[in-house]
C-alpha positions as a printed Julia matrix, in Angstrom:
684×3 Matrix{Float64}:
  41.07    0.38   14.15
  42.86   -2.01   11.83
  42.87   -0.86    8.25
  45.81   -3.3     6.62
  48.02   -6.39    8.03
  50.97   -8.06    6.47
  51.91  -11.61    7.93
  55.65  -12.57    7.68
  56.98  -16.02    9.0
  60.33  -16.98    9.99
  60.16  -20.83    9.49
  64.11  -21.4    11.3
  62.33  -20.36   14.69
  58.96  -21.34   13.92
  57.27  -17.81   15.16
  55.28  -15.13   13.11
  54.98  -11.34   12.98
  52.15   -9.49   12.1
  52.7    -5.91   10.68
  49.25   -4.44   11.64
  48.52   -0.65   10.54
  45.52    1.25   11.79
  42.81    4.42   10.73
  45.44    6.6    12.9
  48.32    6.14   11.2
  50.32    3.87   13.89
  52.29    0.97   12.41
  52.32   -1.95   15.5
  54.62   -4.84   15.36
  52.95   -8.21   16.86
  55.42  -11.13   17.5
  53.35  -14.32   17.6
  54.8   -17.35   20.04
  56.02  -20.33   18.77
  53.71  -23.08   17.16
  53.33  -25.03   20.44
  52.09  -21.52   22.28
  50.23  -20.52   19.13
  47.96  -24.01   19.19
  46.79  -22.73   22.16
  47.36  -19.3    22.45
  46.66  -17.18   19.18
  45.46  -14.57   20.25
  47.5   -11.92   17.93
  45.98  -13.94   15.32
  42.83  -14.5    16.14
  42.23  -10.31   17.03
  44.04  -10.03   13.21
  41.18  -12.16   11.67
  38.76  -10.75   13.6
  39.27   -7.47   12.41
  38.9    -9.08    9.11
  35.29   -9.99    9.94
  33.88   -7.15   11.44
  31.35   -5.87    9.19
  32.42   -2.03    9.7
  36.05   -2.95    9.01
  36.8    -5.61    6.54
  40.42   -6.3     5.84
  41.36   -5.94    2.37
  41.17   -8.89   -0.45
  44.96   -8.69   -0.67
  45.79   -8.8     2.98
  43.57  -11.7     3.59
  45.08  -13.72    0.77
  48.51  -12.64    2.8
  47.02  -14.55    5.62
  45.63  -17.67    3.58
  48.84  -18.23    2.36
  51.08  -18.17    5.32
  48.47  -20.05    7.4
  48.33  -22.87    5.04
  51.87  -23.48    5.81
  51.34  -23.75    9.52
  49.51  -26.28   11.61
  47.2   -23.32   13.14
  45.02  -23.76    9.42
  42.57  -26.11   11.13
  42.07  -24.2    13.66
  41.52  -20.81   12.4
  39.59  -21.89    9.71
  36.66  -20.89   10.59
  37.55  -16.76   11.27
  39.76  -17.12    7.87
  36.91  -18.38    5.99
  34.7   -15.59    7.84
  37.22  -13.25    6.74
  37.42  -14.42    3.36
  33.28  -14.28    2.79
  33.49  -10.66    4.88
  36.31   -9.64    2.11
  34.05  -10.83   -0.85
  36.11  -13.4    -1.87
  33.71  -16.6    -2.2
  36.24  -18.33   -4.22
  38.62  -18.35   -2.13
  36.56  -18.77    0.97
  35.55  -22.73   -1.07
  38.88  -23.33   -2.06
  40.3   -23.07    1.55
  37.45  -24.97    2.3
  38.42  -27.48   -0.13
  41.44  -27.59    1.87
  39.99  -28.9     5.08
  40.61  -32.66    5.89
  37.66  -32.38    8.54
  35.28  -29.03    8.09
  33.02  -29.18   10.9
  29.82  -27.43   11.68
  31.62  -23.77   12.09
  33.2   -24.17    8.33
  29.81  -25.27    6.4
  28.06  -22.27    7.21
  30.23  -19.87    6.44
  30.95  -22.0     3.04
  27.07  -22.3     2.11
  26.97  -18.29    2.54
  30.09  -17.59    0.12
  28.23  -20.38   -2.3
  24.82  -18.33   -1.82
  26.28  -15.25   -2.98
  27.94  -16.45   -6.25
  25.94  -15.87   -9.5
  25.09  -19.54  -10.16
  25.37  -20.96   -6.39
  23.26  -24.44   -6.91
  26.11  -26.34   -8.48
  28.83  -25.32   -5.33
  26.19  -25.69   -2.99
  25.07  -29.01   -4.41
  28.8   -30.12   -3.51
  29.11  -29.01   -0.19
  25.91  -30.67    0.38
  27.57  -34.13   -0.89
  30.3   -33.35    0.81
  28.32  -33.01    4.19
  26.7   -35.65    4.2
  29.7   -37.76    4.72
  30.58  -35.92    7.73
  28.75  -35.86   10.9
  28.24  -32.67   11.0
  25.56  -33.13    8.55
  22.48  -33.32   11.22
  23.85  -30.09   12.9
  20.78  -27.36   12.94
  23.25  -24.9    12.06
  24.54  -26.61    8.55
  21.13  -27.33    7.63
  19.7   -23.99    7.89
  22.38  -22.34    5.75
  21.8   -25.69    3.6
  18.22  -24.56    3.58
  18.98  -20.57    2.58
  20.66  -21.89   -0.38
  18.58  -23.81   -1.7
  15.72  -21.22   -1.22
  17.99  -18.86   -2.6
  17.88  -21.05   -6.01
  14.14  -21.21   -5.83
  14.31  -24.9    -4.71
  11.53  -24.74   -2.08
  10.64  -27.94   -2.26
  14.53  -28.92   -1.33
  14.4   -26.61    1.23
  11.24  -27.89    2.74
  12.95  -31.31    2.81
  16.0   -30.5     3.81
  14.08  -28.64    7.33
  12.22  -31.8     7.47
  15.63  -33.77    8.25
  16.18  -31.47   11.63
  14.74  -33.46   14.55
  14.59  -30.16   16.67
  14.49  -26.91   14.29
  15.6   -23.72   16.38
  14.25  -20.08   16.02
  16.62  -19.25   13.1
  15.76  -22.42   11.35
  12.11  -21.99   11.42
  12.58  -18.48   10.75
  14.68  -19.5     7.33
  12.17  -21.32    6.37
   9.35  -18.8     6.54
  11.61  -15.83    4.78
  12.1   -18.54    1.99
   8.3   -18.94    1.43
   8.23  -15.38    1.96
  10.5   -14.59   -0.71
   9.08  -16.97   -3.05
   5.62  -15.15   -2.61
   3.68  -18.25   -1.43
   2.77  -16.27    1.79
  -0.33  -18.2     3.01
   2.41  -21.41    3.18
   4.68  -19.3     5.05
   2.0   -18.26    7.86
   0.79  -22.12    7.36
   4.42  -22.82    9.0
   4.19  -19.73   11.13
   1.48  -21.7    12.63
   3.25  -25.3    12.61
   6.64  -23.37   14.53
   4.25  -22.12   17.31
   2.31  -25.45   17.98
   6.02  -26.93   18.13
   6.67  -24.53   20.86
   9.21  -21.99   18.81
   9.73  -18.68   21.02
  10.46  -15.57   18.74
  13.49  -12.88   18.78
  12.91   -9.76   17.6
  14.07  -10.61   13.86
  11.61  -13.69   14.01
   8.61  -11.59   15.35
   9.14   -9.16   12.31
   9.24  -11.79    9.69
   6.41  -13.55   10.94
   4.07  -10.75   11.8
   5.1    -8.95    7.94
   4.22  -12.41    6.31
   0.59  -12.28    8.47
   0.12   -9.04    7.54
   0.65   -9.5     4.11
  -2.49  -11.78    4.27
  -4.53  -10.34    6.59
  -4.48  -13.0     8.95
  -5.27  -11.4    12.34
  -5.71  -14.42   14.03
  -2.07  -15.95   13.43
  -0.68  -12.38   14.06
  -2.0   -11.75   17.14
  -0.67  -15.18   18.32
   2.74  -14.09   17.56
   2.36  -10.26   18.91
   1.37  -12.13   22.62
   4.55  -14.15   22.15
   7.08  -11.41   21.56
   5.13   -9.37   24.53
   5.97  -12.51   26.68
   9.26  -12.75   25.55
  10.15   -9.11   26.29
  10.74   -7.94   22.35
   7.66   -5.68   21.95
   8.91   -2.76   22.94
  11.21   -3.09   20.08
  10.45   -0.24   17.33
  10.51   -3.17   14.73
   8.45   -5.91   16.31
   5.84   -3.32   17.59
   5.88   -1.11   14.21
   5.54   -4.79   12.35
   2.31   -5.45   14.68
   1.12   -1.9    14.01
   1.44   -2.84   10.31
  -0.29   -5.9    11.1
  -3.36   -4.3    12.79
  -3.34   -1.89    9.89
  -3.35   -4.4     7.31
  -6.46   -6.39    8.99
  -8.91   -2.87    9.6
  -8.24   -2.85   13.09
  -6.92    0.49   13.58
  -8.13    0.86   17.54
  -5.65   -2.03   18.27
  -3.15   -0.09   16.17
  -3.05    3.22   17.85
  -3.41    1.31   21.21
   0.12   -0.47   19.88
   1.51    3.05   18.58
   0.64    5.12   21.5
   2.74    2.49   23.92
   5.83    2.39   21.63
   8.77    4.19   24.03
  10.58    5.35   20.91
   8.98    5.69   17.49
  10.76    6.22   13.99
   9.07    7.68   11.08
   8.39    4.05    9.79
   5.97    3.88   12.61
   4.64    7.48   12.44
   4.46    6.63    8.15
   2.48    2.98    9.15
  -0.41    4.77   10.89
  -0.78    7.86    8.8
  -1.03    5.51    6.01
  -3.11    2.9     7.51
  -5.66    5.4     8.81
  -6.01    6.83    4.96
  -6.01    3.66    3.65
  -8.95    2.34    6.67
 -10.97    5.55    5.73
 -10.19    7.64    8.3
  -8.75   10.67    6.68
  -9.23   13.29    9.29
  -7.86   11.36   11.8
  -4.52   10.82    9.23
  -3.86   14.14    8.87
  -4.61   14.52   13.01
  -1.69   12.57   12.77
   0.45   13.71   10.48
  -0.16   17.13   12.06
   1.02   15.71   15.34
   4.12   14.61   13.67
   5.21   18.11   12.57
   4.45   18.89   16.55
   6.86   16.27   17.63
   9.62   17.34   15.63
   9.51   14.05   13.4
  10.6    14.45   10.01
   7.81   12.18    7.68
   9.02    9.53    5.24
   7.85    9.18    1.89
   4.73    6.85    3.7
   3.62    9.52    5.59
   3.83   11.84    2.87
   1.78    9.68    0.54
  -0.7     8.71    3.3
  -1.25   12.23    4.58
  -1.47   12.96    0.35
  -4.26   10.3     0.36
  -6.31   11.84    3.44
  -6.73   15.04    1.55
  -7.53   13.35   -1.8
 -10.09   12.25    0.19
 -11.39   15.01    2.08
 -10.63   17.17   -0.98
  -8.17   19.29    1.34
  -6.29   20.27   -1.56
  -4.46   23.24    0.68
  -3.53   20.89    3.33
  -2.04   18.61    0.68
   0.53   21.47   -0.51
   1.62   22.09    2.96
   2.62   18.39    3.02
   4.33   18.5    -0.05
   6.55   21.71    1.19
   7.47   19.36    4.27
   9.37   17.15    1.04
  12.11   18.24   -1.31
  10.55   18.38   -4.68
  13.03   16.26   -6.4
  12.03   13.37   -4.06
   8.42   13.83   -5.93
  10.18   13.73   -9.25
  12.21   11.15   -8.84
  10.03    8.67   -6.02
   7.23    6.83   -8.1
   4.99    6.5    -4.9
   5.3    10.28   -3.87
   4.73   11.28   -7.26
   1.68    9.16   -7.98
   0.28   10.01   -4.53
   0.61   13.98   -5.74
  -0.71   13.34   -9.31
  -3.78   10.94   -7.59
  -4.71   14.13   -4.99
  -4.46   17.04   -7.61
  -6.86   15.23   -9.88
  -9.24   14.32   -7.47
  -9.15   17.61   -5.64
  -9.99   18.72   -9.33
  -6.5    20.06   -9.86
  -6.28   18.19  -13.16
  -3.43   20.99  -14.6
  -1.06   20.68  -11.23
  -1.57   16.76  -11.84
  -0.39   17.21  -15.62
   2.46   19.01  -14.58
   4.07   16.86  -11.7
   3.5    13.94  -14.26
   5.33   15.53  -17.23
   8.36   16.66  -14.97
   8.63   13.02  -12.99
  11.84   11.53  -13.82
  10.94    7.95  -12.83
   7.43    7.23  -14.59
   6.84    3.51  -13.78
   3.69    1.77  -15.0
   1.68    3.38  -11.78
   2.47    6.86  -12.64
   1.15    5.95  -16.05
  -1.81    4.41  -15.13
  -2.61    7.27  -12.49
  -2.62   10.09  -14.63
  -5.0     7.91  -17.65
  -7.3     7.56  -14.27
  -7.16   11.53  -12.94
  -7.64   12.01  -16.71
 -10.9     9.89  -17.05
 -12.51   10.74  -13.54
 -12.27   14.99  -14.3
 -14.1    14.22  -18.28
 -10.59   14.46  -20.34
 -11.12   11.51  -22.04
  -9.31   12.43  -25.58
  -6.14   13.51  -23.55
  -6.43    9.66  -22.01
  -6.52    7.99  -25.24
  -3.82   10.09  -26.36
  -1.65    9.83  -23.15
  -1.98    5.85  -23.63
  -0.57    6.11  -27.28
   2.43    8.12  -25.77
   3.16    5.39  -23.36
   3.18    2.61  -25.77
   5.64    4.86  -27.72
   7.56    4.81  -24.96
   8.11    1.14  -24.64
   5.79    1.08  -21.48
   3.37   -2.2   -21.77
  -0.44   -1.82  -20.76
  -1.71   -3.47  -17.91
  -5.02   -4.23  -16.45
  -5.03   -1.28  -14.56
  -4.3     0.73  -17.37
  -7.9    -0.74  -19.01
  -9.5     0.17  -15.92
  -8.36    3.69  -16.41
  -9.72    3.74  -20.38
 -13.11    1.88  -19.33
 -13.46    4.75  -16.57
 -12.79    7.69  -18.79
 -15.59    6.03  -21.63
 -18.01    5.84  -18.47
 -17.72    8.75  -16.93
 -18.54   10.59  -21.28
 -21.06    7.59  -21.87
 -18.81    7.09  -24.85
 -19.8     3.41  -25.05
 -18.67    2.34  -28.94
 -15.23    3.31  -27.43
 -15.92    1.14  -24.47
 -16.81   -2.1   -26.3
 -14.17   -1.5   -28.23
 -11.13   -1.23  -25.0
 -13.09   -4.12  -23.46
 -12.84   -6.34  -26.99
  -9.1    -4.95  -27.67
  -8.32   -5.97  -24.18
  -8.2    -9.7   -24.46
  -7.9   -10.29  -28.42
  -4.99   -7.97  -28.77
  -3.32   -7.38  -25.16
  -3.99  -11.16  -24.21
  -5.44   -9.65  -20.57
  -8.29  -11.18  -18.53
 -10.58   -8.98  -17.25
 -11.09   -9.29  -13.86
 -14.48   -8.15  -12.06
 -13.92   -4.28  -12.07
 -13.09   -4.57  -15.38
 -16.82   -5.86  -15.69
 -17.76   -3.48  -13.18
 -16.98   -0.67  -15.81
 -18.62   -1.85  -18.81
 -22.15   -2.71  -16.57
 -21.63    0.94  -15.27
 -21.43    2.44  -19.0
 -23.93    0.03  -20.15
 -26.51    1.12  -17.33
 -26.23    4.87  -17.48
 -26.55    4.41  -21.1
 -29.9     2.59  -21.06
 -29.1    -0.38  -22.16
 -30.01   -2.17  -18.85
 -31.0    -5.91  -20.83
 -26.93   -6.18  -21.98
 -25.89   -4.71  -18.71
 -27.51   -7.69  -16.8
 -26.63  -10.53  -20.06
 -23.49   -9.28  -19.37
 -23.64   -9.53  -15.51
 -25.5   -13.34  -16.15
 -22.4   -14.24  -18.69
 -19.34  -13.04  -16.56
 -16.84  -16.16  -15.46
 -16.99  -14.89  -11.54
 -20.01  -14.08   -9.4
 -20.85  -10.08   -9.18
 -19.97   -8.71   -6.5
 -22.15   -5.84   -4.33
 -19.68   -3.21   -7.0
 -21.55   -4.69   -9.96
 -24.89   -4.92   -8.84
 -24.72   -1.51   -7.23
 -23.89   -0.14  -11.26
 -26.81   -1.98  -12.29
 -29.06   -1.01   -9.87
 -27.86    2.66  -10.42
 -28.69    2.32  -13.81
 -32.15    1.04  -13.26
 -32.92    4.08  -11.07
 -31.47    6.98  -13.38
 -34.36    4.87  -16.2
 -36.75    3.78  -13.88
 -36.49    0.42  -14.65
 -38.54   -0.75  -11.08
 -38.34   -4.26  -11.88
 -35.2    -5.12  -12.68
 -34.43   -2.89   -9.56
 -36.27   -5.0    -7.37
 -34.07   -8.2    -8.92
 -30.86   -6.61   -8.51
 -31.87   -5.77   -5.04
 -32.8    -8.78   -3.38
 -29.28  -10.19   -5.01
 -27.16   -7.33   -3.19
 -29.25   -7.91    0.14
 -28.05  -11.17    0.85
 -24.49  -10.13   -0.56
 -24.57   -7.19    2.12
 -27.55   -7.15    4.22
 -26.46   -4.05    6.3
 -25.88   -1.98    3.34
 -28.6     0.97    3.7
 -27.61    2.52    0.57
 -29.37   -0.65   -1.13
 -32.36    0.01    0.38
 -32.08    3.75   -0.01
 -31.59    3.2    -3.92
 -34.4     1.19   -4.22
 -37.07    3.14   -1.95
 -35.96    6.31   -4.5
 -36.97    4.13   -7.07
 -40.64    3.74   -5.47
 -40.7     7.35   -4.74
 -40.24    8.37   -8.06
 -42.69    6.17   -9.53
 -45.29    7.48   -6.26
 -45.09    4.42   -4.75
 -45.01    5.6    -1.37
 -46.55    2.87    0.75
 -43.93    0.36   -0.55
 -41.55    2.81   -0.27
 -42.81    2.81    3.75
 -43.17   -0.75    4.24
 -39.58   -0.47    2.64
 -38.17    1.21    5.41
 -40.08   -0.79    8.03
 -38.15   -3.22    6.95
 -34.79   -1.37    7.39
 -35.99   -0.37   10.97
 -36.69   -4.19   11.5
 -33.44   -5.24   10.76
 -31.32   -2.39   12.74
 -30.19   -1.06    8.91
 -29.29    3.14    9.31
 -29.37    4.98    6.38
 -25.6     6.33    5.31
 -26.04   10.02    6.7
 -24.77   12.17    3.54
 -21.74   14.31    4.1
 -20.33   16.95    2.19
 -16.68   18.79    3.26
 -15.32   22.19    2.2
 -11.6    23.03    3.11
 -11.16   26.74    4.37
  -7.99   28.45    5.87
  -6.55   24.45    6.82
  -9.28   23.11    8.85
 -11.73   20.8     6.75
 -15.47   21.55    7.47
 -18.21   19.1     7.36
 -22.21   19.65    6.46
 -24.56   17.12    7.02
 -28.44   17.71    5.58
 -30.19   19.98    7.48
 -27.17   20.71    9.93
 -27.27   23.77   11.97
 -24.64   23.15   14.25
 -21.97   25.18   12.45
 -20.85   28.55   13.96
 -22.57   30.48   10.04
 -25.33   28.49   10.35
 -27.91   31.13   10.19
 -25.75   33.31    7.49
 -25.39   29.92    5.34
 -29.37   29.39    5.79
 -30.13   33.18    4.22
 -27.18   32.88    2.06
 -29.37   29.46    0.04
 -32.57   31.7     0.82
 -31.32   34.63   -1.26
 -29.66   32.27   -3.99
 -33.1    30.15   -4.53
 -35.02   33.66   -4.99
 -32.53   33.92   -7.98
 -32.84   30.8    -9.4
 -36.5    30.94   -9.65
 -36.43   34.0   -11.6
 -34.27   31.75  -14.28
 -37.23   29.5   -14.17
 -35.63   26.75  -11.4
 -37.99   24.57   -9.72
 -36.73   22.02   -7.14
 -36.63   18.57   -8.32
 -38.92   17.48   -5.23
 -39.49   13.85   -6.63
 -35.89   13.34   -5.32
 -37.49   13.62   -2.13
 -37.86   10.0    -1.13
 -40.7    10.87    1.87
 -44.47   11.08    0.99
 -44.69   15.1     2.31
 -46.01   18.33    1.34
 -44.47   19.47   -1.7
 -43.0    22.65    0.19
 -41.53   20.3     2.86
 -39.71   18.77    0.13
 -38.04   22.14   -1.17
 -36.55   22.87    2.4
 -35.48   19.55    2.18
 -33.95   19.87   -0.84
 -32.78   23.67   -0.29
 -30.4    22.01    2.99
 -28.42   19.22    1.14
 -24.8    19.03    2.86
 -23.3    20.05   -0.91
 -25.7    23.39   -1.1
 -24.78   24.2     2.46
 -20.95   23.46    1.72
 -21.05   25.48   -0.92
 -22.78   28.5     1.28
 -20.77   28.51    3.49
 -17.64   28.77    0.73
 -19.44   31.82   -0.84
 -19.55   33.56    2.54
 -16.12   33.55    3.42
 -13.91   33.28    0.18
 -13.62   36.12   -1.89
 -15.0    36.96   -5.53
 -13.63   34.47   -8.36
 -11.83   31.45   -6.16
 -12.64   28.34   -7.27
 -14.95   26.42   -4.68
 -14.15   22.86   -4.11
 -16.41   20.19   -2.18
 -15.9    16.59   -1.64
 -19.17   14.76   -0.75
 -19.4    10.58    0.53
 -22.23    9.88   -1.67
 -23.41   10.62   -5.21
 -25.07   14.23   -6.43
 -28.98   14.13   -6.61
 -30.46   15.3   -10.01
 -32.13   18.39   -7.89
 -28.59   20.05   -6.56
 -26.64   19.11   -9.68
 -29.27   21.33  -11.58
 -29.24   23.54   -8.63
 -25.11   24.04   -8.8
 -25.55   24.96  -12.38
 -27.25   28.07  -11.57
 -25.27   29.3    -8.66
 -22.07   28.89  -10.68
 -23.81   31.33  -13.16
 -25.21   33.41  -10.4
 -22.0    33.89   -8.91
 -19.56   33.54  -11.85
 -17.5    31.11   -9.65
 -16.25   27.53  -10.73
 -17.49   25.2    -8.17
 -15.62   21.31   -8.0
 -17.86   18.67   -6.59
 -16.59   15.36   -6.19
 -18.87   12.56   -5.35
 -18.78    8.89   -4.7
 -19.18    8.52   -8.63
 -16.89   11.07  -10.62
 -16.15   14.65  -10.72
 -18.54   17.51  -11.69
 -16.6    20.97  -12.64
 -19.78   23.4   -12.69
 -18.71   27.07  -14.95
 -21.07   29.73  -16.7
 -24.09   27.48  -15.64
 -22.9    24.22  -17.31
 -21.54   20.93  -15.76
 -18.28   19.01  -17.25
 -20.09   15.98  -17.32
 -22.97   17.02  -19.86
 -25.41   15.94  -17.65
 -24.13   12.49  -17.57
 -23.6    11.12  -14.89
C-alpha cells in the first residue's frame, strides 16, 4: 500500500518518474511515457492519485502539493483534475483543492463537486461557495444533478434552507442522492415534519431508495411518528431488495418502535439475517419505553444467550424494564454486563442507573452513582432532584438544586417539574406556589401542562379543590386526561361528589375507554353509600365494552419477577400466602385494626368486603415476600395502580409486626413503610 510519492520531471525528454514507497518498506521506480502516451495513457498517474483518495490511505499534504506542482506544468492538469482535486480534499487541504480549481479554464461537472465539498468543510464556507456558484452558472455544467446537489449541501450546511430548497427546485429530474440531500438538510435543521413532507413529494415523483436513502427517510418518519409515510418507504426498500440490510431494517424497527407498534417490530427483528447490538438495543428499548417491561428484559436475557454484547441502549432499556417492574436485582446483573466507568462517564447509562435505584427505592445507591458521575449534564441533574422528590427527600432536593446553580448548571423546565413533584408528594404547598411563581418571574420559563399538572395535584390533595379547578379554568392550554385525573383524585381523597361528577364527564369524552375514570368516580358513590348510582355506574361501563384496569402488584425473588392480581390463587404458595395474611390480620386486630371496608366499591356484606380487602395484589405480594426471604431484608413491591387507604394502613402494621421495611411503589409516589409508620405521613 502506498504510504509516500515523490514526482520528478525531466522536461528535455518530456517523461516523468514517480518515486512511490509503500507500508512494506519497498521503494518502486515508475517511468511515465511521454506526454503524447500520457494524454491517453496515465495510468502510473492516475493509480498515484488514486492512492491519494482512498479514504484508508490518504497521501500526505506534502506529497500531494509535490504532485500539484509538477502537474501544473504539464498538459495532463486538465485532465487529472478531478483525482488531484479528490486528492487534495482527501488530504485536507481545501485551499488548495479551490486554488487548483481556480486554475481550471473549463471545470466541468467532476471538478464542482469535489470543490463545493472542500468549500463545505472550511470554517466560513458561504462566501467560497457563493463564488463557485457564480462561477457555475456561466458554465454549462450548471444544470448537472450532480453540481446542484453538492450546491444544495452547502448551502444547507450554512443554514440557508430556503437557498437550498431553490436551488433543488432548478433540477428538472432530481435523483436519489438529490432528494436524499434535501431531506438530511431539513433533517439537520430540525424542521422534520418538512423533511417527511418531501419524503412524501420524492415518492409521488417516483424516487426508488438505496439503503442510505431508506435510513434517512425512515429516521426522519420516525422521529415524528408518522407510520403511515414510514411504512410507504419500508415496502419500497423491501421491493428494491435493501431490507435485509441491518441499517434499513434496524431504521424500520426504530420506526415501528417509535409509532407503538411493537408486533410489527419484532415481526421486522425476528427476520433480520444478521443483527448488531443497535438492533438488539432498538427493541429492548422500545419494548420499555411501549410498556412492556417483562418482555424487555425477555429480551435482553436472550441477548446474553446469543452471545451479543449490549450497547449502552440496551443497557438503559433493560435499566428501564426493572425500574418498572421494581426488579431492582435484575437491574444489578445488567449493570455487571457494563464496565462501571462507562456509567460514570455515559450521561444516559448513568441517569438510567440513578432513575432505577430511586424508583426501586434505592434512593442511597442513586446518591452514590450521581456523586461519582464524571459527566453530570442537565439530565443527570434533573434525575436525581426527581428520585429525590418521588422517595419524600424533599430538603436534600432544594439543596441539591442550590448546588447545581453553584455549579454553573442553568435550570430547566424539567428541573421545575422535579421541585413541583418533591412539594407534592410532602403537601408542602407555600413552597409550591412559590417554585411555580419563581419559575416564570425569575427563570423567564413557561410552564407547560405538567407543570400545571403538579400544582392541581398539590392543590387537590391539599383540599383546596376551588383553586385547583380556577387554576385548571385559567391555564393557556386545554387540560389534558393528566390534569383532570389530579383533580378528580383530589375530589375523591375529600369527597367532593360534585365537582367529581364535573371533572368526570370532561375526562369521558377526553378518553372514553378509560375505566379508571369510571372506577374513581363509582368509589366516590360508594363512599358516600350511594350504591345504586354506583350500579347504574357500571351498567354503563358494561354498555360501552369499558373493563376495569385489573390491579397488579410484582415482587422480584431469586431473578424471576412475580405477579399478584386480587384474589389470585394461581401461584404455586397460594395456600401458604392465604394463611400467611390469615395469621397477620389476627395480629393486627389485637392492635385495634379494622379493615377500611368503605374502600370496597360493591354494595356486600361487610365480611365479604374484609376478604376482599384481606386479597389485594400488594398484601399478597408482600406474603408471599415474607414466606420466602429471610428475617430483616427489605421487601420491595411495585404495583400499576395507586395504594387504597385500607392496605396502606394495613402495611403499617405488618412492617411493625414483622420489623421489616417494606417499599411500595405505586402509580402515584413511593411509600417506605418502617416501625409501623409510612414516609409519606399519610399523604398521599
Amino acid at each position: 500500500m502506498v504510504v509516500f510519492a515523490v514526482a520528478a520531471l525531466n522536461v528535455h525528454d518530456d517523461t516523468a518518474r514517480f518515486i512511490v514507497g509503500t507500508r512494506e518498506g519497498c521503494i518502486v521506480a515508475i517511468d511515465a511515457p511521454p506526454l503524447s502516451m500520457r494524454i491517453k495513457k496515465n495510468n502510473c498517474v492516475m493509480r498515484l492519485l488514486l492512492a491519494g483518495v482512498a479514504p484508508t490511505n490518504r497521501l500526505p499534504p506534502l506529497t500531494v502539493k509535490l504532485l500539484h506542482a509538477r502537474l501544473l506544468r504539464l498538459d495532463l492538469l486538465a485532465a487529472l483534475s478531478p483525482l488531484l482535486l479528490r486528492a487534495l480534499s482527501s488530504s485536507s487541504l481545501h485551499l488548495h483543492a479551490l486554488r487548483l480549481h481556480c486554475l481550471l479554464p473549463n471545470p466541468s461537472h467532476l471538478t464542482f463537486p469535489i470543490a463545493l465539498k472542500s468549500a463545505s468543510r472550511l470554517p466560513h464556507p458561504l462566501r467560497a461557495g457563493e463564488q463557485l456558484h457564480a462561477r457555475s452558472l456561466k458554465l454549462p455544467s450548471h444544470t448537472n444533478p450532480h453540481v446542484l446537489t453538492s450546491l444544495l449541501s452547502l448551502y444547507a450546511k450554512c443554514g440557508l434552507l430556503h437557498r437550498a430548497q431553490r436551488v433543488f427546485d432548478e433540477m428538472p429530474h432530481p435523483s436519489t442522492v438529490s432528494w436524499t440531500a434535501l431531506i438530511t438538510a431539513y433533517m439537520d435543521a430540525g424542521d422534520l415534519r418538512e423533511a417527511v413532507h418531501v419524503v412524501r413529494n420524492a415518492f409521488a415523483n417516483g424516487m426508488r431508495p438505496d439503503s442510505f436513502t431508506a435510513v434517512r427517510v425512515l429516521t426522519a418518519c420516525a422521529r415524528v411518528a408518522d407510520l403511515a409515510t414510514g411504512e410507504t418507504v419500508w415496502r419500497a426498500a423491501e421491493q428494491e431488495g435493501i431490507a435485509q440490510s441491518v441499517f434499513v431494517a434496524t431504521a424500520a424497527v426504530d420506526l415501528y418502535v417509535k409509532c407503538g407498534e411493537m408486533a410489527k417490530a419484532r415481526e421486522v427483528f425476528d427476520k433480520m439475517r444478521d443483527k448488531d447490538a443497535v438492533a438488539w438495543g432498538a427493541m429492548v428499548g422500545g419494548y420499555a419505553s411501549n410498556g412492556h417491561p417483562r418482555e424487555a428484559l425477555d429480551l435482553f436475557l436472550a441477548m446474553q444467550a446469543e452471545g451479543m454484547k449490549p450497547d449502552c441502549y440496551a443497557v438503559a432499556g433493560a435499566l428501564s424494564a426493572c425500574t418498572r417492574l421494581g426488579a431492582l436485582d435484575l437491574g444489578r446483573q445488567a449493570i455487571r454486563m457494563v464496565d462501571w466507568d462507562e456509567f460514570l462517564d455515559n450521561p444516559v447509562l448513568g441517569t438510567a442507573l440513578i432513575d432505577m435505584y430511586a424508583k426501586c427505592g434505592s434512593t442511597v445507591e442513586a446518591w452514590v452513582v450521581f456523586q461519582q458521575m464524571r459527566k453530570k449534564d442537565i439530565i443527570v441533574w434533573n434525575a436525581m432532584i426527581l428520585g429525590l422528590g418521588m422517595t419524600g427527600h424533599e430538603k436534600i432536593a432544594f439543596a441539591l438544586v442550590g448546588q447545581m446553580e453553584k455549579s454553573g448548571v442553568k435550570l430547566n423546565d424539567n428541573t421545575f417539574i422535579g421541585l413541583l413533584c418533591s412539594c407534592t408528594h410532602t403537601g408542602l404547598i407555600q413552597d409550591g406556589r412559590r417554585y411555580f411563581h419563581n419559575m416564570t418571574k425569575l427563570y423567564h420559563i413557561s410552564p407547560r401542562i405538567e407543570h400545571y399538572g403538579c400544582m392541581v395535584d398539590l392543590l387537590s390533595r391539599a383540599g383546596l379543590l376551588q383553586e385547583a379547578h380556577q387554576l385548571v379554568d385559567d391555564m393557556p392550554m386545554p387540560a389534558n386526561a393528566v390534569i383532570l385525573g389530579a383533580l378528580l383524585g383530589g375530589c375523591k381523597i375529600h369527597r367532593n361528589t360534585e365537582l367529581a361528577e364535573h371533572v368526570l364527564k370532561q375526562l369521558i369524552l377526553l378518553e372514553p375507554w378509560n375505566s379508571g375514570n369510571y372506577v374513581m368516580l363509582s368509589n366516590i358513590y360508594s363512599n358516600r353509600g350511594r350504591w345504586e348510582d354506583a350500579a347504574k355506574l357500571r351498567l354503563d361501563m358494561k354498555a360501552k365494552g369499558v373493563e376495569k384496569v385489573p390491579a397488579c402488584s410484582w415482587v422480584e425473588f431469586e431473578g424471576k419477577v412475580h405477579e399478584f392480581r386480587v384474589g389470585d390463587k394461581s401461584h404455586p404458595l397460594s395456600d401458604q400466602i392465604c394463611k400467611k395474611l390469615d395469621e397477620l390480620g389476627l395480629e393486627m386486630k389485637t392492635m385495634g385494626y379494622e379493615p377500611t371496608t368503605e374502600v370496597v366499591m360493591f354494595d356486600v356484606e361487610d365480611e365479604e368486603k374484609e376478604h376482599t380487602l384481606v386479597h389485594h395484589s400488594e398484601k399478597l405480594a408482600i406474603a408471599f415476600n415474607l414466606l420466602v426471604t429471610g428475617p430483616g431484608e427489605t421487601i420491595r413491591v411495585t404495583k400499576n395502580l395507586r395504594v387504597c387507604s385500607d392496605c396502606h394502613t394495613a402495611i403499617k402494621l405488618i412492617s411493625r409486626i414483622t420489623h421489616r421495611e417494606i417499599i411500595v411503589r405505586d402509580n402515584n409516589r413511593f411509600h417506605c413503610f418502617r416501625d409501623g409508620s409510612c414516609s409519606c405521613n399519610d399523604y398521599w
